[in-house]
Each structure stands twice: as C-alpha cells, then as structure tokens.
N, C-alpha and C positions, 0 to 999 in steps of 0.2 A: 686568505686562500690565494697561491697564486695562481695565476691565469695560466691558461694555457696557451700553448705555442703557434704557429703557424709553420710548416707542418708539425705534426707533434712527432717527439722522440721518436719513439719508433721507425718513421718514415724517414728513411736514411736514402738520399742522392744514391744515384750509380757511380760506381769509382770512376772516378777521373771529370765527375758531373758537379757545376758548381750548384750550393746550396743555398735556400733564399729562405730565411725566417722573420720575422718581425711579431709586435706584441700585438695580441689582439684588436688592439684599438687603435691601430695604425692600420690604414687603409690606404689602396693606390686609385688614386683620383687623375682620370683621362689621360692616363699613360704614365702620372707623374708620382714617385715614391716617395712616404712621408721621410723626414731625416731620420724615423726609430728604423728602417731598413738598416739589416747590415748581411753584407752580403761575403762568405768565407768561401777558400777551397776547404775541402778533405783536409788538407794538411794546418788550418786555419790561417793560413798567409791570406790578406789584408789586400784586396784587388781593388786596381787604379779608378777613376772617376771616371774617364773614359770610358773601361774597358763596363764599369758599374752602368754608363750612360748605353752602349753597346747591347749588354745584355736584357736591359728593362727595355730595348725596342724590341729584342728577338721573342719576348718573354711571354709563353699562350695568354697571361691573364691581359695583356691588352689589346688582342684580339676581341677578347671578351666584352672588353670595355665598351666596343664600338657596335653591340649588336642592338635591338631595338629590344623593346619589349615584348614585343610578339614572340622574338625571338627566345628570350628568357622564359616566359611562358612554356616554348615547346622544351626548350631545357630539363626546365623543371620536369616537368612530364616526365621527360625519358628520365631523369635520375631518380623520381619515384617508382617508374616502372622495373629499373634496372633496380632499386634497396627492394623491392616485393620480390625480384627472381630468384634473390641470395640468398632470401629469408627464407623461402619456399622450398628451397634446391638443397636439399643434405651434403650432396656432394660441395656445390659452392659454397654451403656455408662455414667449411668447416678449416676454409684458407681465409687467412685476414690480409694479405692482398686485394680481396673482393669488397674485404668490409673499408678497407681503406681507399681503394679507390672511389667505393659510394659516396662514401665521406666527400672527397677529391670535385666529385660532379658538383654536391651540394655548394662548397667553398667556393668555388670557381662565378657559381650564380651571384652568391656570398657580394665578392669581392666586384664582381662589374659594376653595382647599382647597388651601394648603400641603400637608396631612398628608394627604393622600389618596392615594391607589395610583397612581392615574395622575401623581400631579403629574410624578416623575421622568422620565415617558415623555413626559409635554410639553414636558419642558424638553429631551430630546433630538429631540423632531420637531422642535424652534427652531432647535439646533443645526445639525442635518441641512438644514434648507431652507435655512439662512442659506449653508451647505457647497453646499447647490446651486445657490443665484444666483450663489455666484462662482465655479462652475464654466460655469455661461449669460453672466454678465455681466462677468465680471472686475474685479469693483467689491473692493476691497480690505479695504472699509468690511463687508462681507459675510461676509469670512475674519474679521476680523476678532470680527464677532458670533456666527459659529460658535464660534469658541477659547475665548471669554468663555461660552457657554452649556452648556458640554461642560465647563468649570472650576468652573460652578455645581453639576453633579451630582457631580462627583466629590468638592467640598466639603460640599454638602449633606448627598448623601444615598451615602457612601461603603459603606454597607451593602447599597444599593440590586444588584440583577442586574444593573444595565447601568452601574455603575461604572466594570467595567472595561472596559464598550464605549465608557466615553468615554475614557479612555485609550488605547487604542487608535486612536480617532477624532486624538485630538490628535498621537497619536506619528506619524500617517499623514499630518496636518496639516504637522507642521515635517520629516516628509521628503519629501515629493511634493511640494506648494503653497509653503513657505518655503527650503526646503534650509538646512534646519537640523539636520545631523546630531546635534549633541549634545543639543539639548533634545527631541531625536525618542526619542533613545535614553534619554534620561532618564526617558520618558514609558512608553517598553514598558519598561524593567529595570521601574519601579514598580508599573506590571502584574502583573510576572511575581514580583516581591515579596511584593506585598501580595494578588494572588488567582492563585498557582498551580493549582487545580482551575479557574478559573475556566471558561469555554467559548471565552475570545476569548485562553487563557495558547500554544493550541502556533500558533496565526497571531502571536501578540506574536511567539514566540520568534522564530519564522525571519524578520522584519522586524526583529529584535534584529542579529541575524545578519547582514544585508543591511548593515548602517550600518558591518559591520565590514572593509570592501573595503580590501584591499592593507593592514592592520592585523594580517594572522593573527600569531600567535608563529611563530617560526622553526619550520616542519615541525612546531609544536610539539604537544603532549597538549590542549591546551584546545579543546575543542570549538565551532570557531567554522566556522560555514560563510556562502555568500555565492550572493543570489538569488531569483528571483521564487516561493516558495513554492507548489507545485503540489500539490492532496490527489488520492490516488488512490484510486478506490472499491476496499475492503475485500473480503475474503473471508467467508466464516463468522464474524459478530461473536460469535456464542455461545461459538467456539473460541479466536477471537483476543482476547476480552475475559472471559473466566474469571473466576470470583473467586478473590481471592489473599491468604492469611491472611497469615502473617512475610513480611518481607524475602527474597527473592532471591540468592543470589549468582551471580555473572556466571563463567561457567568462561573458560578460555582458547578464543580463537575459532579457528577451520578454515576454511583456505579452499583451493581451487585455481582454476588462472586461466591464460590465455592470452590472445593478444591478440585472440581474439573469441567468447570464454566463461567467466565466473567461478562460482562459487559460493562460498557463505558459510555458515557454520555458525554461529549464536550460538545457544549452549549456555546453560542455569543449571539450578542446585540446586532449584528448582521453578515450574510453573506463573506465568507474568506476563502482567500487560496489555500491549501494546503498540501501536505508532500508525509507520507509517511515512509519510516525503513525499520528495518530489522535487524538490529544486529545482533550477530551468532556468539555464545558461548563463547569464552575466554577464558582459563584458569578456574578460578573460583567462581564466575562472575556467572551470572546466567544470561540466557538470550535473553534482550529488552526491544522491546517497540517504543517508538517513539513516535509522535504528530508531530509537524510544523505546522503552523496558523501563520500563514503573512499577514500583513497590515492589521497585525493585530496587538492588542494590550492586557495589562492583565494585572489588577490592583494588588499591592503591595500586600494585606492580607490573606490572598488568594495565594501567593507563592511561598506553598511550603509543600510538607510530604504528606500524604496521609496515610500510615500504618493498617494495613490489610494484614498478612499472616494468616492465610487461608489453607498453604499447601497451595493454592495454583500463582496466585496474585501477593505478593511480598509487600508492596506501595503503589504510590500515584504519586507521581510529584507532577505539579505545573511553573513555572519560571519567566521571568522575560528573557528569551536567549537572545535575541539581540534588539536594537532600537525599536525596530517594528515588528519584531516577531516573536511568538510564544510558542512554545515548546511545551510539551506533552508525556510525561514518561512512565511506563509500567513496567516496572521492573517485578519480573516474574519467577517463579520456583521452580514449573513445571512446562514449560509452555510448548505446546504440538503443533499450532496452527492457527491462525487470524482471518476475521473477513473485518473487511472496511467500509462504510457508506455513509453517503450523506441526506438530510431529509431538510424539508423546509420548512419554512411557517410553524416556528419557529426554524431559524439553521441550524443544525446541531449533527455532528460528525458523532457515526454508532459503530461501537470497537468491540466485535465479538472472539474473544479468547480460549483456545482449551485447551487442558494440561493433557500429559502422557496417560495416557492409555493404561491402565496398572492390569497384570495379568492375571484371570482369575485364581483362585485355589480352592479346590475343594473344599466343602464347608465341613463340619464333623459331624454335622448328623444326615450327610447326605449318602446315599448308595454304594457300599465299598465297589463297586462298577462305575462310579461316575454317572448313572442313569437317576436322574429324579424320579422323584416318589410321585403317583398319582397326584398326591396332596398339593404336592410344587409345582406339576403341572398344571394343576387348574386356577394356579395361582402366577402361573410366568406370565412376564408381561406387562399386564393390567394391573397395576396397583394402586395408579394414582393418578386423578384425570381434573386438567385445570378445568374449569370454565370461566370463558368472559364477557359479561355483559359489557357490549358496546356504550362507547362514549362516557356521560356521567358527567356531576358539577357542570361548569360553565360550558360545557359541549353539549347539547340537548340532542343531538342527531336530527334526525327527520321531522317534518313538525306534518302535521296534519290533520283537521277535523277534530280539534283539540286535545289530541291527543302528542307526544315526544317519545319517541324511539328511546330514548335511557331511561325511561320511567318501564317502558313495555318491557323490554328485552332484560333489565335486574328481576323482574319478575317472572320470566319463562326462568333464567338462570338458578333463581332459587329452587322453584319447581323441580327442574331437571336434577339439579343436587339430590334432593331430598328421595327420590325415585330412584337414582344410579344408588344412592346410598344402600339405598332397601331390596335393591333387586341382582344387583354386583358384590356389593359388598365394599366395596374399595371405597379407599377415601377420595374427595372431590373437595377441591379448593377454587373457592372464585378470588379471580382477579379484584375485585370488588364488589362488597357486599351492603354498600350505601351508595347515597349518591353523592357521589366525589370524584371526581378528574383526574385521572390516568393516564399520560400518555403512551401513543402506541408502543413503543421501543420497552418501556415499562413492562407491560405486559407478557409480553414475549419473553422478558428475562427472567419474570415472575413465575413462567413455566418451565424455565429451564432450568433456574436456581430451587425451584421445590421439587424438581428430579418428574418431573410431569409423565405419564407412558401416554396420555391423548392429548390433544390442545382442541376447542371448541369454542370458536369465537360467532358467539348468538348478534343478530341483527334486522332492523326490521328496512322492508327495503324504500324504497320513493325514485318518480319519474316523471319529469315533464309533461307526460301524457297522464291524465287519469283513468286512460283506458288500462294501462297496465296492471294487470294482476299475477300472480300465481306465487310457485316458493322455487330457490335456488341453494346449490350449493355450490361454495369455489373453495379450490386448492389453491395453492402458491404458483405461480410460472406464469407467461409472460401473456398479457391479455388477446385474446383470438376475435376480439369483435369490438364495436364501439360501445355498444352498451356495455362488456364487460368493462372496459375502459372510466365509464362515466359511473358506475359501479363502485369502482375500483378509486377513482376521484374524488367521491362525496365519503366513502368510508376514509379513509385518509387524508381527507381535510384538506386538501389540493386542488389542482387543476389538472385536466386530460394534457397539458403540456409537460405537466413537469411528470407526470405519469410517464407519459414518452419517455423522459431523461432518465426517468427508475428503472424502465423496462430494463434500460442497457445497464445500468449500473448492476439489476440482479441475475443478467446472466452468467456469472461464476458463484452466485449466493444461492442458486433453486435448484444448483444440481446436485446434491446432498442434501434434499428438505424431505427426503426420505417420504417421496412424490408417487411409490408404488403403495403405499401403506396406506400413505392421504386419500388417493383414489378410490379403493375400496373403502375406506371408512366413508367419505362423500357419500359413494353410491349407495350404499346401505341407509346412511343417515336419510338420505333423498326420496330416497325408495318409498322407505316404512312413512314418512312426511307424507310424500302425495297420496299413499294408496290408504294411511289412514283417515286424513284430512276427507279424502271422497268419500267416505262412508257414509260420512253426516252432510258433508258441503259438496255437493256437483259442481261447482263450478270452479274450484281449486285448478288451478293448469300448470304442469311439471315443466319449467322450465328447465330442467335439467342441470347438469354437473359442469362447471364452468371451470376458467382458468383465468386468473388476472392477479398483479404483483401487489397484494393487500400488506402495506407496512408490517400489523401486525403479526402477521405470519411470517415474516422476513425473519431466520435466526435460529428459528424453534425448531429442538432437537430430536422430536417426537413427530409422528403423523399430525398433522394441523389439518383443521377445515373449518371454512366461514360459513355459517347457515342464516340465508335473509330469509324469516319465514314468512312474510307477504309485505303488500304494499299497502305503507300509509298514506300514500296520494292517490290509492284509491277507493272511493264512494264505500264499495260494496265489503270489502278486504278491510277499510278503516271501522268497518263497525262492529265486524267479527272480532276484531284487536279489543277492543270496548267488552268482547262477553268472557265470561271467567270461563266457560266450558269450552271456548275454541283453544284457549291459551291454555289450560289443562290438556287438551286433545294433543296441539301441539306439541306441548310438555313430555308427551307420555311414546308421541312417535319419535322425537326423539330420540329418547333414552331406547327405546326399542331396537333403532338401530344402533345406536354405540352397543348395548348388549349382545346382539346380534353380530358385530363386529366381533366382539370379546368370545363370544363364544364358536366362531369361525378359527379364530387365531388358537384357540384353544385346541378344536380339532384337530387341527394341521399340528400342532407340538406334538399333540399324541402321535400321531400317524406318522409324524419324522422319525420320533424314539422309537417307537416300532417296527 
C-alpha cells in the first residue's frame, strides 16, 4: 500500500509558488526538515540549500512548532468546528477546497507536536475527511489517503484509544468501498486480536461475521453469523452488567418453541456480563440474535447446534467465541421481535422470540360474509386456559401451621380444572400436575407454547405479621407498595432488592402483557373470591387487585393474573386451608369468575359483530 503524500496530489502550489512534499514519516522537528524533504518549483528545478535553509524559516509549519499546548488545544477546536460547518453547509460542501483546507488545519496540528495527545486524533480527522471526499467526489485518490492515514495511527500510535478505530475504519474501507473481503477481514480479526476490550471489538466482530456469507461449517459449532449488525437498547445495565469475579460456566440451555413463540433459557454457575444484538437479514440468511456471556466458559460437549425446525426457531448453537467468552446463537425462520432479561438465584438470561405475524384467511366453513356463526362466537377466545399451581418439589412455598403452600395450591388447581372443564367447556392445562419443580420462566413458556387464551397462577399468601389475612389478586406491572413488593419477593424467590432491579428491567416487557384484559380478569376473579368466600366466612377481607412484577407472569402472551387466596401465616386463614369445604368454596369462586370473564368477552364479540 503506498502511503500517501504530504500534501496529496490533488493539492497543487499557486503558479509561480514553491512546493513542499515529504513521506509520511518524515516529520519537521523545532524548525528542522528531516533529509526525506525535497523541496521542487512548478517546473521541478532542484533549489539551493540556502534558498531550502530560507524557505523552512519563512515556512507557517514552524510557526506552529513553537506554540504551546493550550495552544494546540484551541487549534483543534476550531478545526473540528470549522470540518462540522462544511459537513453541515450543502453549499460548502460541495467545493473541495473546503474539504481540503480542513484537512490543511488537522495536518498543520499534525506536524507541530508529534508527541502530543491530539496528534493521533488528527491524523484520524485526515483519515475521515479524506473517507469523506470520496464519499462526495469519488475521487480514488481520496480512498486512497484515507487507507494511508488510518495505517499511520495504527503504526504509530498502536497504544493510542483509536487504534482500533482505525482498524475498523480500514476493515469497513476494503469491504464497503474496495470489496475486498479478505483484507477487510484481515483488518477486523486483528482488531479483535490485538484489542478485545476494546470499544470498537463487538461492531468488529459482527462485520467479522458478515465477510463470512455462504462460508459457515456445515450446520457446524463455530460461531459464525451473517449481517448488518443492529444494537438494541438494554435493560437495567446495573443488572445486565454486574461485576464478575471467576469465570462462568455455561450450564446446558432450555428452551421451548413453536412456530410463533420461543423462549430460551441460558443458565450459568454464576452472575455474567452480557451484550446481546440482532442482526438483520441478508440474502438467504435470516435475522439471527445472538448473546455474549463475558467471563465466561463453556465445556466442550455443550458447544454444538441443536436442531429446532419449528417454522419460528431453525437452531441454537452455543460456542467459546473467544478466550473468555461465550456466544449464544438462534438462528431463526420467522423472527418479528425479542424481549431480553435476566433473573437470579439461580442466574439465567430469558430470550422471548416471535415469528411473523401470518395473515388470516378465511376458513371454508365460515360465513361467505366473513361474519362468524353464533356457534364461533361463543367459542372465540377462550379455548384454552393454563393453570398454575405455585412452586412444587424442592420449593415448598409458604410454610405454616403445618401445612406448605405447594401441597394447598396443586390442590385448589386440580379443583378449578375439573369445574372450568364442566362449566366452560375448554380444555385446561396445568403447568404441573404432581409435585415437582418448575421454574418460573418454565411456566410462562408452557403457556405460551400450549397456545394458552388465560394464564392463572394460584398461590397461597404469608407475612411477617400473623395478623394479616384476607385474598388478593395481581396483574404484571411495576409494584405500587411495599407489601406488594415483599409479595412479589417471596413468590419469586428473591429479595425486595433485586425486585427493585426487575422493576426497571420490565419496563419495556409489561407494556404488551395485554394489562387491560389482566385487569378485568383480576377483578372478576377477586370479586366472585371475596363476595363468595363472605357467605360462609365473615371475616374474609378483600384486599383488593394489585400490581407487582411476579417473574412468572413476565412474557405471557395472554391476560395473566396471580391469585393469593389467603394467608398461611395466619392463625385463623391457616385452618380454613386445612378444611376441604373452604378450598372447594375457593375452588368454585374461582372458576366463577374466569367464567364470568368468558362470558363478558363473549357479550362484547356478539355486540361488536352486530
């Protein structure tokens, strides 16, 4: 590659004006020209030593020489002020006198103070303008002096912060503007080499990535993807960006899927940073998401593909993508949209995916009007309604008076089954129907992958205080009190701190949790609860319809609501739990209102189509 000049070609002396070029790497140090100066008229006649001694006193650059750094400082300043006016200004920018004299400012800093802080950032403003005439002019001579000034910083000053922005500048050079994929790719691996922390290492990578089109291994383990790298804004960086003392290890991943809803589980042995992106459709290639995991590992038999073919989800590969870090990949069929979050005790990062949207069609025995038949209306909807008994296996929930919150609540769940069965008609699927441990992310996908129209997560409640009694219902969104909080804590198997940290994390995840549906469903369910419950028990007290960010509701693509239907810590409430007729009672208000719900929404369909 040769370098480029001082000034370059283009910049041609005034007639009758002598001309001063020298190589790159020739510098004028406190007045004094290295011997690579050669100094020509116009007509290239060969001027005396003298007259050569003459002109390098007359010469602006040693003016410059002698200015301070404060000086240089306001320099710069104004010559970044003056390349924003050009860029700005249509009119000036459409003369390359302006881009060259920009140039001219930068050089000039350049050249006074090699060893100065700014030099490196002026030799990449050179590169940059030179990158942007031949984006204006398509003068080649321009690419050209870009390459050459982006090859100076990275020789020079490879320690420098923007090293490996010129690296990147070059790798983006020979594949955009050259289509040279191998010297592109030669440019980001060395990147990603020699400054993996760097700030410009996870844009190298997926431009890494990109050069590797119709190259992958066969279906294989290496983590190679292909694509216009898209960042997507974060969640809670305090949560997602943690500090992380050892290594990592990556457990085996979890997932369920259909063909227009995924979820993914990536599991490790403790706390990691992480960075995920998205990148866009390519050719044949589909949009893929990918995770990073810092400081993290991932055994040899763990790094291969796993075959999904679902129509949404195609694979999952996991990998060591580099010394400390694991990589993540789902490579998808259909894919419309992601949420991302992380949960603790255990750590485990949750990747909820959904495919394209397919548009309806007519079915053939429907209304040549497009109008459903009574029949389909009393049937839209409601078809299929999860339940889930809280905790289970080695999660006992609430303990109190001898009695366990997973033993109480699989048994209202059965109940309520067996009655939605008989009085709806729809089928009802519990989350679990023994006692066995489920965690929460589980659950939620298990309503979303059986195509769920309700979610109903049963719970029995407990409180520091044994004075507390009554029943509650919560929806999904961001808790309103401490109690909902501590609520909200003990179901989730956490602390009111890291609660705090969810809150923020599900401010982009509760506002599609399809929170006007939840609402009503709550309130009905809540309703028919207290007002049956007082029939027989006075002393029942309606704590009313709450709000707090319960994991398992986090996702789920249906109206969700959490029902605590009393307190096992307390006296009076713990021995009602104990009789078969309050838990039948229970059982039956319940279903009364999910019914009552269904049959609300049924109204309103009629009354729309009408």
């Amino acid at each position: 590659m040769p370098k480029a000049t001082y000034p370059p070609p283009e910049v041609q002396p005034l007639p009758g004006k002598t001309e001063v070029t020298n190589r790159r790497n020739s510098h004028v140090f406190s007045g004094q020209a290295t011997s690579s100066f050669r100094f020509r008229t116009r007509t290239g006649q060969k001027i005396s030593a003298a007259l050569v001694l003459f002109i390098l006193l007359l010469f602006p650059v040693l003016s410059w020489s002698a200015k301070g750094k404060t000086d240089l400082n306001e320099h710069y300043a104004l010559a970044k002020e003056y390349y924003q006016k050009i860029s700005s200004d249509r009119n000036l920018s459409t003369d390359r006198k302006n881009w060259l004299e920009s140039i001219g400012k930068f050089r000039r800093i350049y050249r006074t103070d090699q060893n100065h802080e700014l030099s490196p950032s002026s030799l990449f403003m050179m590169a940059r303008i030179y990158h942007d005439m031949y984006d204006k002019f398509k003068n080649p001579l321009d690419l050209g002096e870009s390459i050459a000034y982006y090859e100076d910083i990275i020789s020079l000053y490879s320690k420098n912060r923007l090293a490996d922005d010129a690296l990147y500048a070059l790798g983006n050079i020979y594949l955009d503007d050259r289509k040279d994929l191998k010297k592109a790719g030669r440019f980001f691996k060395r990147l990603l080499t020699n400054y993996p922390d760097g700030d410009m290492a996870m844009a190298a990578a997926a431009r890494y990535e990109k050069i590797s089109v119709g190259s992958e291994q066969q279906e294989g383990d290496k983590i190679i993807l292909t694509g216009t790298l898209k960042t997507r804004a974060t969640g809670n960086s305090d949560l997602k960006n943690r500090p992380v003392g050892s290594k990592a290890n990556l457990k085996p991943l979890r997932y369920w899927s259909t063909v227009k809803y995924t979820r993914v589980v990536i599991e490790t042995t403790s706390p990691v940073q992480f960075k995920e992106n998205l990148l866009e459709k390519i050719g044949d290639q589909p949009r893929r998401l990918y995770v990073d995991l810092q400081n993290c590992l991932i055994a040899p038999e763990l790094q291969k593909s796993i075959p999904i073919d679902d129509g949404l989800l195609r694979r999952v590969r996991s990998g060591q993508y580099t010394a400390d870090s694991v990589r993540v990949v789902l490579d998808t069929q259909s894919l419309s949209d992601y949420k991302i979050f992380s949960l603790e005790d255990p750590f485990r990062i949750v990747i909820d995916v959904n495919g394209q949207k397919e548009e309806k069609t007519p079915e053939a025995d429907s209304d040549p009007m497009g109008i459903p038949t009574l029949a389909q209306q009393l049937g839209l909807g409601i078809k299929r309604i999860i339940l889930d008994p809280g905790h289970g296996g080695k999660d006992s929930g609430a303990r109190g008076f001898g009695l366990m919150e997973k033993d109480i609540v699989l048994d209202v769940a059965r109940k309520v089954a067996a009655r939605l069965r008989n009085t709806i008609g729809c089928e009802v699927i519990l989350t679990r129907d023994m006692d066995v441990f489920i965690p929460l992310e589980e659950r939620t996908a298990i309503a979303n992958t059986k195509g769920g129209d309700l979610f109903i997560s049963i719970h029995v409640n407990a409180s520091p205080s044994k004075r507390v009694r009554g029943v509650e219902t919560y929806i999904l969104d961001l808790a309103r009190s401490n109690d909902a909080m501590q609520v909200a804590a003990r179901e989730n198997a956490t602390s009111t701190r890291q609660i705090s940290d969810l809150q923020t994390i599900l401010l982009d995840l509760i506002q599609n949790s399809k929170k006007t549906e939840s609402i009503k469903l709550a309130e009905l369910v809540q309703e028919s609860m207290v007002s049956g419950l007082k029939k027989s028990y006075k002393s029942v007290r309606n704590l009313g319809v709450k709000e707090a960010p319960f994991v398992v509701l986090v996702g789920a693509q249906m109206p969700a609501i959490l029902a605590e239907i009393s307190f096992i810590s307390n006296p009076t409430e713990a021995k009602l739990l104990k009789s078969e007729q309050y838990l039948n009672t229970i059982s039956d208000q319940i279903t009364a209102g999910v019914s009552q719900y269904v049959t609300d929404l049924n109204v309103s369909n009629l009354a729309y189509m009408q």
